[in-house]
N, C-alpha and C positions, 0 to 999 in steps of 0.2 A: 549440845543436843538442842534441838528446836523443837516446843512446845507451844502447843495454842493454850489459848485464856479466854475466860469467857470477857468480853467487852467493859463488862459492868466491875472488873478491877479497875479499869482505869486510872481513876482518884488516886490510887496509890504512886502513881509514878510522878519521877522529879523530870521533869524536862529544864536543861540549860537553854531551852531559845521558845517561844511561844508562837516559833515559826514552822507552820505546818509546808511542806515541799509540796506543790506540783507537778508529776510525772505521769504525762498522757493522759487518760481519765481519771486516773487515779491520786487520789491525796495521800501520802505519808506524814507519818505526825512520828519524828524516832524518842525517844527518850531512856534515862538511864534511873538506874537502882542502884544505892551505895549497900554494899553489903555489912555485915557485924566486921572483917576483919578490914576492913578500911579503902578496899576495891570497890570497883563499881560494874553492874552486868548492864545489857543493855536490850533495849524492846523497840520495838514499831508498831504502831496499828496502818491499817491500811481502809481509806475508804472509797466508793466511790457509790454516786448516786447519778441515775437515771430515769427520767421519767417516774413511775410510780413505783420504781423498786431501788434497793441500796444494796449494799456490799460492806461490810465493815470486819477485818478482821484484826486481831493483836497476838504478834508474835514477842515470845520472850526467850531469852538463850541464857543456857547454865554458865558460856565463856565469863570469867571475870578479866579486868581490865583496870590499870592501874592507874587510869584518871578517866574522868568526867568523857572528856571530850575526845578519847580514843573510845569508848562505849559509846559518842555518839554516832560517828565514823562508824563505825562496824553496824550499825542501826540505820545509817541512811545507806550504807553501800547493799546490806541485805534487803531493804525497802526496794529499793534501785533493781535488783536482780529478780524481787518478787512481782515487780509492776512489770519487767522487762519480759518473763518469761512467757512463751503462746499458750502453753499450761501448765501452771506452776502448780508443784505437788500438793496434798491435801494430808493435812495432819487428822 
């Protein structure tokens, strides 16, 4: 299930790379959550800035994932499919 967050979580999340993607105007930054039982979920924010206004949003998913870096995979592939889309759904 995909849920929005308010922005100002951010702090909390473990990013494995400090490498934010560029796709078309938009920036994704994906990152991942280890959970209590030893998996890990995984999140994206999404920004983009234009002229005098911005865009920033952060998406997090209940899927858990049993390493790092398949939680990041699923984080840049859904970033991927959220910049991609002509209008992407609204939580």
């Amino acid at each position: 299930m995909l849920t929005q967050v308010d922005a100002g979580l951010r702090p909390r999340m473990h990013q494995i790379s400090n490498t934010a993607i560029s796709m078309g105007q938009y920036v994704v930054s994906p990152a991942t959550h280890p959970t209590d039982c030893g998996r890990f979920r995984a999140s994206f924010s999404v920004h983009r800035s234009q002229g005098n206004g911005s865009y920033c949003r952060v998406f997090r998913f209940d899927k858990a994932f049993a390493s790092r870096e398949a939680a990041r995979l699923f984080a840049v592939t859904q970033g991927w499919l959220q910049t991609c889309m002509p209008h992407p759904p609204v939580c």
